[in-house]
PALUMDREN-364705 format. One line per 5 residues: their letters; for each residue x, y, z of N, C-alpha, C, O. Coordinates in pm, whole numbers. Each point is the difference from the previous one (the first is absolute). Layout:
a> X,Y,Z,X,Y,Z,X,Y,Z,X,Y,Z  ...
***
This chain:
xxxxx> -13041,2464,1556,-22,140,-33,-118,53,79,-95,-78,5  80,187,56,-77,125,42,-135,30,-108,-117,18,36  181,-19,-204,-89,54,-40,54,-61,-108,108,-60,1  -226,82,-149,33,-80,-123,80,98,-26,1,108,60  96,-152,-183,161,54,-19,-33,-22,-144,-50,-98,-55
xxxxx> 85,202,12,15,-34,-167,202,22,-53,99,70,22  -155,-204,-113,198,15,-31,-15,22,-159,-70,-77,-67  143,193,6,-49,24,-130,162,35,-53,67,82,62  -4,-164,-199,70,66,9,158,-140,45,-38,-115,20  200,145,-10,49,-87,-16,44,5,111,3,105,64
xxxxx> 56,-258,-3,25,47,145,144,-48,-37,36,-61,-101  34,103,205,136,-25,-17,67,-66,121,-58,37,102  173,-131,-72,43,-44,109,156,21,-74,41,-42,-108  31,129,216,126,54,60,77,-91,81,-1,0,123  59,-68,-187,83,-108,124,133,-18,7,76,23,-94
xxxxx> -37,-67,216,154,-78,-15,0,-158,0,-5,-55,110  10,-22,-225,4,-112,12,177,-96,-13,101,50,-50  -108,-171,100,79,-87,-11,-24,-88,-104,-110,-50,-24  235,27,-50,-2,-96,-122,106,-26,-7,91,80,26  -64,-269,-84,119,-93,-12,92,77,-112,-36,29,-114
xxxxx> 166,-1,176,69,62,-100,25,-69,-112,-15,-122,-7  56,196,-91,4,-38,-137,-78,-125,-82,25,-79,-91  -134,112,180,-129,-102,-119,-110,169,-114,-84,89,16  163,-144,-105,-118,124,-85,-138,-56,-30,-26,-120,-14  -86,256,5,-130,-90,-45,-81,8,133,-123,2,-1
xxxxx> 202,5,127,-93,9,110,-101,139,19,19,112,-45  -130,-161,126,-140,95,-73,-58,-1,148,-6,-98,74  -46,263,-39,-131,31,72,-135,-8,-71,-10,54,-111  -81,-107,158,-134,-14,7,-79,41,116,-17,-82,90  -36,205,-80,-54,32,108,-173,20,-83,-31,38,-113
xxxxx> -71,-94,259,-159,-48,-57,-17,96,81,67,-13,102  -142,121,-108,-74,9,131,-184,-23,15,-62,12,-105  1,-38,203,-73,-70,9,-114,70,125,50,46,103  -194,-42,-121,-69,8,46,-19,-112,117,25,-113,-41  -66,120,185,-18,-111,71,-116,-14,39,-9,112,50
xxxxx> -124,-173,-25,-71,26,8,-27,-79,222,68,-89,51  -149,145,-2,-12,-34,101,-2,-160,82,-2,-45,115  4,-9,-275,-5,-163,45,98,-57,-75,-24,-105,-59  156,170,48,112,-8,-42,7,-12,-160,108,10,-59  -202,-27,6,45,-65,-165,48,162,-82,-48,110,27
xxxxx> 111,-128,-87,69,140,-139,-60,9,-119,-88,-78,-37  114,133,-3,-19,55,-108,140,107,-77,64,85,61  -51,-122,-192,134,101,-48,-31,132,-35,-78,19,-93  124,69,151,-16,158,-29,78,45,-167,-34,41,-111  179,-90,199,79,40,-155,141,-88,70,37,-53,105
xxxxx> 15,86,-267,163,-90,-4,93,66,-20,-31,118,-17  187,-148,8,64,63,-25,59,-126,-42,-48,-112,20  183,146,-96,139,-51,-20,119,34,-23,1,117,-39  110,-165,44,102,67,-3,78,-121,-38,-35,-113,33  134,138,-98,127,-67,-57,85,37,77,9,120,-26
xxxxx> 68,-144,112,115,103,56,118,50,-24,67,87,55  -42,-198,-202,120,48,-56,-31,130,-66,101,67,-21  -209,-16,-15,-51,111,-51,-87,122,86,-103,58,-34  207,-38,192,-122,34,102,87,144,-46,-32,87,80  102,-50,-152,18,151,-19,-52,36,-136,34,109,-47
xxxxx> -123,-200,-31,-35,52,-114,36,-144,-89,78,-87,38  -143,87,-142,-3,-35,-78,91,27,-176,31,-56,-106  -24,211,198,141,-2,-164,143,-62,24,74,-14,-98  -34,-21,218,96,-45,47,-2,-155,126,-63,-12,105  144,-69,-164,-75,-109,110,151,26,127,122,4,-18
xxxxx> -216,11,151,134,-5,47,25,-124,56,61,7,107  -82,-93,-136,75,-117,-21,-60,-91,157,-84,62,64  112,-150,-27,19,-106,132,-28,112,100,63,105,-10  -175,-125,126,-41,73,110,126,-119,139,19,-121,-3  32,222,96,108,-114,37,-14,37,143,73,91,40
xxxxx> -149,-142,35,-10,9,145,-164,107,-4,-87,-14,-86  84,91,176,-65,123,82,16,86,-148,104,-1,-65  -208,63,32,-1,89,-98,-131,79,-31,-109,-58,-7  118,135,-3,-146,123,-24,-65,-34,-122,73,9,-99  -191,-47,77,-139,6,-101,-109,39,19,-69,-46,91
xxxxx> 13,171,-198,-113,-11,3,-91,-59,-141,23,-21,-119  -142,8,215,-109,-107,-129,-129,76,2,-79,15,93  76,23,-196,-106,95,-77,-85,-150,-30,48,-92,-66  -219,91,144,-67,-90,-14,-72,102,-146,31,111,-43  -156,-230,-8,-102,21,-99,-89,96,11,-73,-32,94
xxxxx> 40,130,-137,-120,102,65,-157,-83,-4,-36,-81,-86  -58,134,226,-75,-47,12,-126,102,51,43,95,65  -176,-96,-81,-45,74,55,-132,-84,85,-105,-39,-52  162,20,252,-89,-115,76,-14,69,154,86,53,71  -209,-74,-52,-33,10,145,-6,-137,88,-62,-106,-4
xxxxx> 146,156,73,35,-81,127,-111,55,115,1,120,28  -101,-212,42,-110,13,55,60,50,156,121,-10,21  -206,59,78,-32,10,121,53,-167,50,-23,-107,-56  92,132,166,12,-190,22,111,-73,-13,71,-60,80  -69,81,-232,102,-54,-65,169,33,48,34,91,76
xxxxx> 35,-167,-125,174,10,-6,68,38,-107,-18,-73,-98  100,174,82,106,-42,-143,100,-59,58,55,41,103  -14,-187,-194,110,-18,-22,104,14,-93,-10,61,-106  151,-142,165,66,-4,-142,64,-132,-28,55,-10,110  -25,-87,-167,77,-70,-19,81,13,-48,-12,67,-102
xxxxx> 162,-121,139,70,12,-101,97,-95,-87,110,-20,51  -134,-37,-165,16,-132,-54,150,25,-72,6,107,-62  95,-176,63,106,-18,-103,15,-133,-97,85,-23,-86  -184,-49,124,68,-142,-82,-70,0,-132,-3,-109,-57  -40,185,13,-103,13,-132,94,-3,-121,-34,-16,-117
xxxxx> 175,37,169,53,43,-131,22,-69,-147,62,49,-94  -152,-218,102,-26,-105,-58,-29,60,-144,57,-4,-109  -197,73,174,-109,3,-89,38,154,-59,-25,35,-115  73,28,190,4,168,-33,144,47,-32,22,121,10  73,-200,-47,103,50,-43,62,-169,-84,73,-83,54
xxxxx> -132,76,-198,23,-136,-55,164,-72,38,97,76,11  -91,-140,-3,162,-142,8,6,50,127,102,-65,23  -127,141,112,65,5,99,-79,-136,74,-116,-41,-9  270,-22,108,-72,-77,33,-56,-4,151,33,93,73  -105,-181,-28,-74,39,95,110,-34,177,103,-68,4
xxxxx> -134,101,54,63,-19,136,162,94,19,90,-35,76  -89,108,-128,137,83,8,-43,143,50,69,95,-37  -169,-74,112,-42,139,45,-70,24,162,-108,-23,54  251,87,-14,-34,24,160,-27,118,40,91,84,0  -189,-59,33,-67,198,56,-30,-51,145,-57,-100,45
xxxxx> 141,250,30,-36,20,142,-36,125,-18,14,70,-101  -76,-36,233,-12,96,67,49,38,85,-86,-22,86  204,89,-13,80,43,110,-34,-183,113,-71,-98,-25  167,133,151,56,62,45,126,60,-79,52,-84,-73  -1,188,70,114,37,-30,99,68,160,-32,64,100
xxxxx> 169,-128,-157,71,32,110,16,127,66,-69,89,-51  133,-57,142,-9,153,23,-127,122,-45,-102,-38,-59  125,203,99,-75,59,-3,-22,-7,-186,77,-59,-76  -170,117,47,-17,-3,-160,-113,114,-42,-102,-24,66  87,123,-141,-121,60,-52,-74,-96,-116,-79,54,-77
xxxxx> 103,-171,69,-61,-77,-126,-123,-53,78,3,-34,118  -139,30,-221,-73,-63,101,-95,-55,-168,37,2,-117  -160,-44,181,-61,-7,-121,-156,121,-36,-46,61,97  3,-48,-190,-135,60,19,-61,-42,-119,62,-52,-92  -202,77,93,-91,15,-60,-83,91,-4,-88,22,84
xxxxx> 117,51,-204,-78,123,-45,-133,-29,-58,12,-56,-109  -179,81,157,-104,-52,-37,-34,150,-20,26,96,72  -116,-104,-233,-46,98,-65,-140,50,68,-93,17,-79  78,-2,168,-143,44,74,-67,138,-70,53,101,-47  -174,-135,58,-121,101,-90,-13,46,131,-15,-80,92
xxxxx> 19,198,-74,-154,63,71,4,-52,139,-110,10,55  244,-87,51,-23,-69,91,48,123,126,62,106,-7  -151,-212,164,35,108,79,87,10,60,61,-93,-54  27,139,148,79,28,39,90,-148,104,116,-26,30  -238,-31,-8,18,-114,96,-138,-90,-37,-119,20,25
xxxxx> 201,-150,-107,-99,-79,-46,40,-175,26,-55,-103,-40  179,129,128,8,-159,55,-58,-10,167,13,97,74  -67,-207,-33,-20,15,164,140,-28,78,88,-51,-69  -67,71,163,95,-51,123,59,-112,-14,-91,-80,-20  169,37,20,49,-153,25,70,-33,157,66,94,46
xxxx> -69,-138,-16,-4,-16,160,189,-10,34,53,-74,-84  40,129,179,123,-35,7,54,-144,28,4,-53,111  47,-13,-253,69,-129,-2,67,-6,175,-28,-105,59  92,186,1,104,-40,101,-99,-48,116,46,-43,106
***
């Protein structure tokens, strides 16, 4: 970051993920995370998601089965991310042990694209910024 960043407020990640068809119970966990200049983190906020319940909760829609749209409303938080620093995000699926009781463990596969052909699906992350300026990441140099 350019400048300290305040994140106040819930952040949200917009995605298209991949999941083993017809296993129910499979779960997003997205951390995101402060980095500090000598790599170590710190947790900002969490999210989770059930995905059989990624349209709501009054209705389960049942087994996520290939490529499919979720979003994950993380925990509200109110944290400054320093001058220096990185946000990250991780994003964890195998938790569903501990966070969704009898499921069992190793039945949960999340990608992130490639997806075939042209596509408008992508992923994002919506970060609740206070008061930030217009341009608060530096340059990153061209991978090619």
């Amino acid at each position: 970051l350019t400048t300290d960043v305040r994140i106040a407020g819930r952040a949200v990640l917009e995605g298209t993920f991949n999941f083993l068809p017809d296993v129910t119970g499979q779960s997003l966990t997205p951390i995101l995370v402060d980095i500090d200049p000598e790599g170590t983190y710190k947790t900002i906020q969490r999210g989770f998601l059930n995905v059989d319940y990624r349209d709501g909760r009054q209705q389960a829609a049942g087994p996520a089965n290939g490529w499919v749209n979720a979003n994950v409303t993380f925990l509200p938080e109110d944290y400054i991310v320093h001058e220096g620093h990185r946000i990250g995000l991780l994003l964890q699926s195998s938790n569903a042990v501990w966070a969704v009781p009898g499921n069992p463990a190793g039945f949960v596969s999340v990608g992130l694209g490639p997806r075939e052909g042209p596509t408008e699906h992508g992923t994002r992350l919506h970060l609740p910024l206070v008061d930030a300026p217009e341009r608060i990441f530096e340059d990153y140099p061209d991978p090619s």
